[in-house]
C-alpha positions as CSV (number, residue, x, y, z in Angstrom):
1,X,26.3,10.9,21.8
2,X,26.4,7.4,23.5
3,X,23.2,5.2,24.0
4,X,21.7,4.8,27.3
5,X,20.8,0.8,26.2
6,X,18.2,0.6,29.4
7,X,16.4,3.8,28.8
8,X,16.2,2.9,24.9
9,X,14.1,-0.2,25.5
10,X,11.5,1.2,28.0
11,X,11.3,3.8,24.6
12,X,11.0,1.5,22.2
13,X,8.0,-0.5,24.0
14,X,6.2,2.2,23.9
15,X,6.0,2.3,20.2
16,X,3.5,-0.5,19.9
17,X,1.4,1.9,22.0
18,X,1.4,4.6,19.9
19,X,0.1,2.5,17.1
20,X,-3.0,2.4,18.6
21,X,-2.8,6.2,20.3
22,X,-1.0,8.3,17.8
23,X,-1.2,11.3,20.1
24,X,1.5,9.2,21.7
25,X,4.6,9.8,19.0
26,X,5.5,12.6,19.6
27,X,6.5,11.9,23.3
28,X,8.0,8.1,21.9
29,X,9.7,10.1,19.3
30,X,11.2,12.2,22.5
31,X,12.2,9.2,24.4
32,X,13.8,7.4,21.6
33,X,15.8,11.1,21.4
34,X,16.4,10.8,25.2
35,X,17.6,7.6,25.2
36,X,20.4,7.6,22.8
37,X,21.9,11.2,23.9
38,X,20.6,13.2,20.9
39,X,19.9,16.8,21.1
40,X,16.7,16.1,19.3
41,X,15.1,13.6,16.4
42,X,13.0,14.5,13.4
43,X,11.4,12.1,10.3
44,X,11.9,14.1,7.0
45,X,10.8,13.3,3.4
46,X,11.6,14.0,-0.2
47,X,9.6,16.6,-1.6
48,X,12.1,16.8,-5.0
49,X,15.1,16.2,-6.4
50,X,17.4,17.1,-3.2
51,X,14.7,18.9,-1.4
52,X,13.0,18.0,1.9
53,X,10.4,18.7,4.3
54,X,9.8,17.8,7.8
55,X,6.7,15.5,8.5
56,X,7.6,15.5,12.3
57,X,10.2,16.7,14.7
58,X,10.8,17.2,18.4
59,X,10.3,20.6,20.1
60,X,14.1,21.0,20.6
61,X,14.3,21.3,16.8
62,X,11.9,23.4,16.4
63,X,14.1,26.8,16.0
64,X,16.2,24.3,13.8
65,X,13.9,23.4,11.4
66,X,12.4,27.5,11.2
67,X,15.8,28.4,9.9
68,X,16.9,25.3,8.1
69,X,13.2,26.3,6.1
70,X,14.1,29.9,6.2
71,X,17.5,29.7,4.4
72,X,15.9,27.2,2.2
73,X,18.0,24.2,3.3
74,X,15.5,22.1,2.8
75,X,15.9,22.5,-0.9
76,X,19.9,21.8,-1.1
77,X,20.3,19.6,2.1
78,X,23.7,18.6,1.7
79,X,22.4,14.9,4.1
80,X,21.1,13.9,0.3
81,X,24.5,13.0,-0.9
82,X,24.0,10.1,2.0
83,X,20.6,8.9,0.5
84,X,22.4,6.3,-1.3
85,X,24.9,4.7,0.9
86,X,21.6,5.0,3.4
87,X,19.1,2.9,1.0
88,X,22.0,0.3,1.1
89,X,22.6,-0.4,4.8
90,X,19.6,1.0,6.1
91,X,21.4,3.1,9.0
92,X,24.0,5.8,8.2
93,X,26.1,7.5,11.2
94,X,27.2,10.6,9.3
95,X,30.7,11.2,10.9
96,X,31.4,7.9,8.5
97,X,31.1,9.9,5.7
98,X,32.0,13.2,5.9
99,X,35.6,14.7,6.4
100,X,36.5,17.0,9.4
101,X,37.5,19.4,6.9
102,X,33.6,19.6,5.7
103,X,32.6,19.8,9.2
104,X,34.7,22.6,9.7
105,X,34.1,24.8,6.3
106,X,31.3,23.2,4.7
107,X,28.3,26.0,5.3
108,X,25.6,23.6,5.6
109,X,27.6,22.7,9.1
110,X,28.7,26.6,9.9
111,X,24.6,26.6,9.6
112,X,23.6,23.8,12.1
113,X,26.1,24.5,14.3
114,X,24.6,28.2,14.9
115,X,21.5,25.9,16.9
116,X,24.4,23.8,18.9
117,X,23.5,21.1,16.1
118,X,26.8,18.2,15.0
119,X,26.3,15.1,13.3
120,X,23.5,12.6,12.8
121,X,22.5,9.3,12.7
122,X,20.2,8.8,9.9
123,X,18.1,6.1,9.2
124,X,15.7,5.0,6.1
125,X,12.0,4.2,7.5
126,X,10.7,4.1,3.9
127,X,8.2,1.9,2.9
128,X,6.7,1.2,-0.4
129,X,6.4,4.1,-2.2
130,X,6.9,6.5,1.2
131,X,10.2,8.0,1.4
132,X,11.1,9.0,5.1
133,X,13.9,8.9,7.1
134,X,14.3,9.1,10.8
135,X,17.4,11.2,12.3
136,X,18.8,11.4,15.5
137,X,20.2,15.2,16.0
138,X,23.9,15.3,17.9
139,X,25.6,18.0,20.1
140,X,27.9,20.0,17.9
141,X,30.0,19.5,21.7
142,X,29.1,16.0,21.7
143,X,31.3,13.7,20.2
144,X,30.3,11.5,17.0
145,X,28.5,7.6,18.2
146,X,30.6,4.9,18.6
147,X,30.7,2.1,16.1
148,X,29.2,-0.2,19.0
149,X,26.0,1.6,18.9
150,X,25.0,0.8,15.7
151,X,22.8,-2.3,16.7
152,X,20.7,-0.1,18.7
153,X,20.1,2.4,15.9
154,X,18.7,-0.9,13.9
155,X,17.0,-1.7,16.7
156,X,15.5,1.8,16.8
157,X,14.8,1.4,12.6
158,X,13.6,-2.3,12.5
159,X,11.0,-1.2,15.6
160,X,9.6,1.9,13.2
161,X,9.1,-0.2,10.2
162,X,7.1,-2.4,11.8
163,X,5.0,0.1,13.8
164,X,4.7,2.2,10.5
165,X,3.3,-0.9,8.8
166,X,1.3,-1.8,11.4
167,X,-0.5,1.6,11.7
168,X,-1.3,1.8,8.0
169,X,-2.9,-1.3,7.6
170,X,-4.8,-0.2,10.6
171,X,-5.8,2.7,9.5
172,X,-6.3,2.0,5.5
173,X,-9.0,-0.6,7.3
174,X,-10.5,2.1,8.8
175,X,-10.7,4.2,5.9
176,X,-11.8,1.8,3.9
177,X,-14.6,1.5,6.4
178,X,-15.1,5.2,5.9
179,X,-15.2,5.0,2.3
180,X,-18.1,2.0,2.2
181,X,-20.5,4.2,4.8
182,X,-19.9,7.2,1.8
183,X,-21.3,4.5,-0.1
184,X,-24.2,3.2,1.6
185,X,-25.4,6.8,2.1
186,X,-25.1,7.4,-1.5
187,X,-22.1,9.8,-1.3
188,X,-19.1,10.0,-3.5
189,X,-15.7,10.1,-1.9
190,X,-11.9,10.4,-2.8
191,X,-9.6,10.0,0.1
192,X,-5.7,11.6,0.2
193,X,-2.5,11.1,1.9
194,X,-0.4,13.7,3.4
195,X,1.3,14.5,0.0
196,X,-2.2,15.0,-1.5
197,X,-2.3,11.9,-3.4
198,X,-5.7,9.7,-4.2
199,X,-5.2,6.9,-1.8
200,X,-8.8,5.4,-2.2
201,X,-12.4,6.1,-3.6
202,X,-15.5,4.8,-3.4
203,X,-17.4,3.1,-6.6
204,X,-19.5,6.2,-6.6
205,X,-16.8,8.5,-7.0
206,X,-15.2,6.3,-10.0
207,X,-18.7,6.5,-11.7
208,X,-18.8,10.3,-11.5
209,X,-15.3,10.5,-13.4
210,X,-15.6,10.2,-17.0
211,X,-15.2,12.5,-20.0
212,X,-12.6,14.7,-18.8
213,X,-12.3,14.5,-15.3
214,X,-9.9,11.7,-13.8
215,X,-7.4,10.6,-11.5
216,X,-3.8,10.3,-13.0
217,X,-0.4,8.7,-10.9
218,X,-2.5,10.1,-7.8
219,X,-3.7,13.0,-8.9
220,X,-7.3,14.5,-9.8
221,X,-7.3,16.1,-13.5
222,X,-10.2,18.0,-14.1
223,X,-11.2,19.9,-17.9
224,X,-9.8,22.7,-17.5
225,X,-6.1,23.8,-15.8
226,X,-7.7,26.7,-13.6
227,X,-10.1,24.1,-11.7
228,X,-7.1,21.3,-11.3
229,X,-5.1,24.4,-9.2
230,X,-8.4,25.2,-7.6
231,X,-9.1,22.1,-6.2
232,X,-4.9,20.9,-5.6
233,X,-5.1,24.4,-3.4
234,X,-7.9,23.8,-1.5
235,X,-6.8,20.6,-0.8
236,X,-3.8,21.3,0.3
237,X,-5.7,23.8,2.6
238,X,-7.1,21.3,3.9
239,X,-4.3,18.7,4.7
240,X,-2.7,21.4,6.4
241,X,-5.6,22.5,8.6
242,X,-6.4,21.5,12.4
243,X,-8.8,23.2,14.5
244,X,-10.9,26.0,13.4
245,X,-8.7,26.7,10.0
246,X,-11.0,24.1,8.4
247,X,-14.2,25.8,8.7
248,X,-12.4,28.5,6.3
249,X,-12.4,25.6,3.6
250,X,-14.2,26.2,0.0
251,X,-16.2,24.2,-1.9
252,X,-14.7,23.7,-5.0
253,X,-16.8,23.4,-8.8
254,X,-15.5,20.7,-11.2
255,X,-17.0,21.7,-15.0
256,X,-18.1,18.2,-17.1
257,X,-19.6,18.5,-20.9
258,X,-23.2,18.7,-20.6
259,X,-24.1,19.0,-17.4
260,X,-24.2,21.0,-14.2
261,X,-20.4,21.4,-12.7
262,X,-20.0,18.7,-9.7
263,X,-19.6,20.3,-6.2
264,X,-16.7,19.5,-4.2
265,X,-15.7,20.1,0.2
266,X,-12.8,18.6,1.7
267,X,-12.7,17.5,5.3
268,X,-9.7,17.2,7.3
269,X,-9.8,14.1,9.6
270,X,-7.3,12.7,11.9
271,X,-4.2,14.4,13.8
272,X,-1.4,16.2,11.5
273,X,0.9,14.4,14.2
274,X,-0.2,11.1,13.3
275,X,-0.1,11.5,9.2
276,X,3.2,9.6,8.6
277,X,1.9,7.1,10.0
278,X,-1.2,7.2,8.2
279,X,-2.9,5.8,5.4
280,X,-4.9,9.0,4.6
281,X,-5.5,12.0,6.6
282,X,-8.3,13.6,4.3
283,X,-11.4,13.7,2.5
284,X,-12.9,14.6,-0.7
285,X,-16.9,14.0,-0.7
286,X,-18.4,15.2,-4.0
287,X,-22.0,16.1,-4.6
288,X,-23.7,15.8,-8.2
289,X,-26.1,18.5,-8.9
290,X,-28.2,16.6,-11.9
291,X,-28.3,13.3,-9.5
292,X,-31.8,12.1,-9.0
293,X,-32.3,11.0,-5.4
294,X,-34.9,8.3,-4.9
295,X,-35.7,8.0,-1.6
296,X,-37.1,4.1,-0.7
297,X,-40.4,3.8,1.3
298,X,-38.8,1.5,2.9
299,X,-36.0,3.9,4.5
300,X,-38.8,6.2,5.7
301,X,-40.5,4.0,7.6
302,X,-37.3,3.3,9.5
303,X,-36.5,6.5,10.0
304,X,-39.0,8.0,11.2
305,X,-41.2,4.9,12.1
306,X,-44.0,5.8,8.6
307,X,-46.5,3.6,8.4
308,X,-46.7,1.8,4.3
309,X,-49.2,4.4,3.3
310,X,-47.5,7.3,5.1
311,X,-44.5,6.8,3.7
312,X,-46.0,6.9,0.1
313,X,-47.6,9.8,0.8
314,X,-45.1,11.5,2.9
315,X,-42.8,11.3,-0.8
316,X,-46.0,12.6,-2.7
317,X,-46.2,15.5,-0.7
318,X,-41.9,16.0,-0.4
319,X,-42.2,16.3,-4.3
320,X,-44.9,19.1,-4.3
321,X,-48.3,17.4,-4.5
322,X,-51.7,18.9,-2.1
323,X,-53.9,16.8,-0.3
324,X,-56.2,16.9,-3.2
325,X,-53.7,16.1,-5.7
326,X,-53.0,12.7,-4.0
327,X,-56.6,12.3,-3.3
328,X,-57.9,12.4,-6.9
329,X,-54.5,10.4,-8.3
330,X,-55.1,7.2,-5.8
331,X,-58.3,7.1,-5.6
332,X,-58.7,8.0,-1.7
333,X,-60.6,10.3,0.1
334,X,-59.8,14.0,1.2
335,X,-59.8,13.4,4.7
336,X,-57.9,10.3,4.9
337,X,-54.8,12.3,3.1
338,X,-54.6,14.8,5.4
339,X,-54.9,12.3,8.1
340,X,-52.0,10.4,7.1
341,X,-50.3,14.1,6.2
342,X,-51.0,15.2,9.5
343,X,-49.4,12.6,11.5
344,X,-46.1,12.4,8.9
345,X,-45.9,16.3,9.7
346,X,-45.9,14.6,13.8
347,X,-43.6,12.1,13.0
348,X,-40.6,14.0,11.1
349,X,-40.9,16.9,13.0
350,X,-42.2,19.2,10.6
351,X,-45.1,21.6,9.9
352,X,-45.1,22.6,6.4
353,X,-44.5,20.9,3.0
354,X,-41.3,23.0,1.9
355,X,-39.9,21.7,5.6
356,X,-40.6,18.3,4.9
357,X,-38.8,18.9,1.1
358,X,-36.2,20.0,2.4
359,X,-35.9,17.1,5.2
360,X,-36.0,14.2,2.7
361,X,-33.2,16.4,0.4
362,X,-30.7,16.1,3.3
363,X,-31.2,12.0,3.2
364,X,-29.3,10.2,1.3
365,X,-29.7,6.7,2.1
């Protein structure tokens, strides 16, 4: 495994690009791969003590990491013992560390050498509170990387950290863009990472969580246990979805003491490629049943271009008053009420009173 210095910097400028395109990583990831002779590179993560999971990997691991799952690996890598020594220096190159005699006899090498898999070069990517680690997959006929190539593999590190922190300031900006529209339409919101944690919520949202439902190290607690595993599952559903596996997604009830239960969907937004490199990568928008709605005159009229008095009446009539109700209650005649009622019916695109109900009940502005 020797590093092809020319091919690794035509990689590596790509990486600013794929900030900005994230369908890009995967093929950066590739070249980056390419470039320094690897069979294949993959970005893994804690997921417990000694346990990982793969947030991305090139296609030429991908009968690698079915078995490495399958044979449960992935909960006693024997890499972990190298977490350490890796926080330290930043770059590990395995063959460093471990004796011939466990290359030889150790199973967890018997096991990647059934997929033509060697050594590694590891390297920490963490930032913050993110764990991840980036690893560069050797030949098991290749020998281990020279000493001399260890500047280009903290190149290759140094490059990802910054792109990493670039991208989720970019993108925590756009959510947080996201999360003040929620608010200006009046709609409570929680967003979550890829590990399902509470990365951000709206002021509406924090209002709604009192008296036994709340948000604890990241996660939502809700009143009772069988709701908090509803709504973890469904979210995880969720993170996990892409395409049409999101339209199977359930709305989920949270109970609260003395009042109606608050109705939760999650929405999926985003590429799974891109979520390591993401601030969040879903969506929690809550409705509450007991809220009471006002709509403005004033957002009528720009809506659906109501003049003053049609917009007063158009709300009379949304809440379930006739013609003559409005008539008798403000003092104006018959005829002029159903004038004005005709042309709101004209304006919003309705005919009937339980149409234009149900209109004004979908705005939330």
């Amino acid at each position: 495994m020797r590093v092809n210095a020319g091919a690794l910097a035509q990689a590596l400028d790509h990486v600013q690009a794929a900030v900005f395109e994230p369908s890009r990583w995967l093929h950066t990831v590739e070249a980056i791969s390419n470039a320094t002779g690897a069979v294949g590179a993959n970005i893994m993560e804690p997921t417990g003590r000694g346990a990982f999971g793969a947030a991305l990997c090139t296609e030429s691991l991908g009968d690698l990491l079915d078995g490495y799952m399958r044979e449960e690996w992935n909960t006693r890598d024997f890499r972990a013992q190298l977490l350490p020594q890796l926080h330290q220096s930043g770059v590990v190159l395995e063959g460093n560390f471990i004796s011939r005699q466990q290359f030889d006899q150790h199973e967890y090498y018997q096991f990647l050498r059934k997929y033509g898999i060697g050594d590694s070069v590891l390297m920490n990517i963490s930032s913050g509170t993110d764990e991840l680690y980036f690893v560069l997959q050797n030949k098991a006929t290749e020998a281990s990387p020279p000493p001399e190539d260890t500047p280009h593999f903290h190149a290759i590190r140094s490059r990802l950290l910054t792109a990493m922190q670039i991208a989720k300031h970019i993108d925590a900006s756009k959510v947080m863009g996201m999360a003040a529209a929620f608010e200006t339409s009046n709609i409570a919101c929680i967003f979550f990472n890829r590990k399902g944690l509470v990365t951000l919520t709206n002021r509406k949202a924090d209002a709604l969580f009192t008296r036994g439902l709340r948000i604890s190290r990241g996660v939502v607690r809700t009143c009772f246990a069988s709701e908090t595993a509803r709504f973890n599952r469904e979210l995880k559903i969720a993170i996990q979805a892409n395409g049409h596996a999101a339209e199977s997604l359930s709305a989920v009830r949270l109970s609260r003491p003395g009042k109606r239960p608050l109705i939760v969907r999650f929405e999926r937004f985003g590429a799974n490629l891109a979520d390591v490199f993401s601030h969040s990568c879903a969506v929690a928008l809550i409705e509450d049943p007991d809220e009471d709605i006002r709509l403005k005159p004033e957002t009528l009229m720009a809506l659906f271009d109501l003049t003053p008095a049609e917009a007063r009446i158009s709300l009379l009539v949304a809440s379930g008053l006739s013609a003559v109700d409005i008539a008798a209650r403000h003092a104006t005649g018959y005829e002029t009420v159903r004038s004005h009622i005709r042309a709101i019916f004209q304006k919003t695109g309705t005919s009937r009173q339980s149409e234009l109900s149900a209109l004004f009940g979908k705005i939330r502005l």
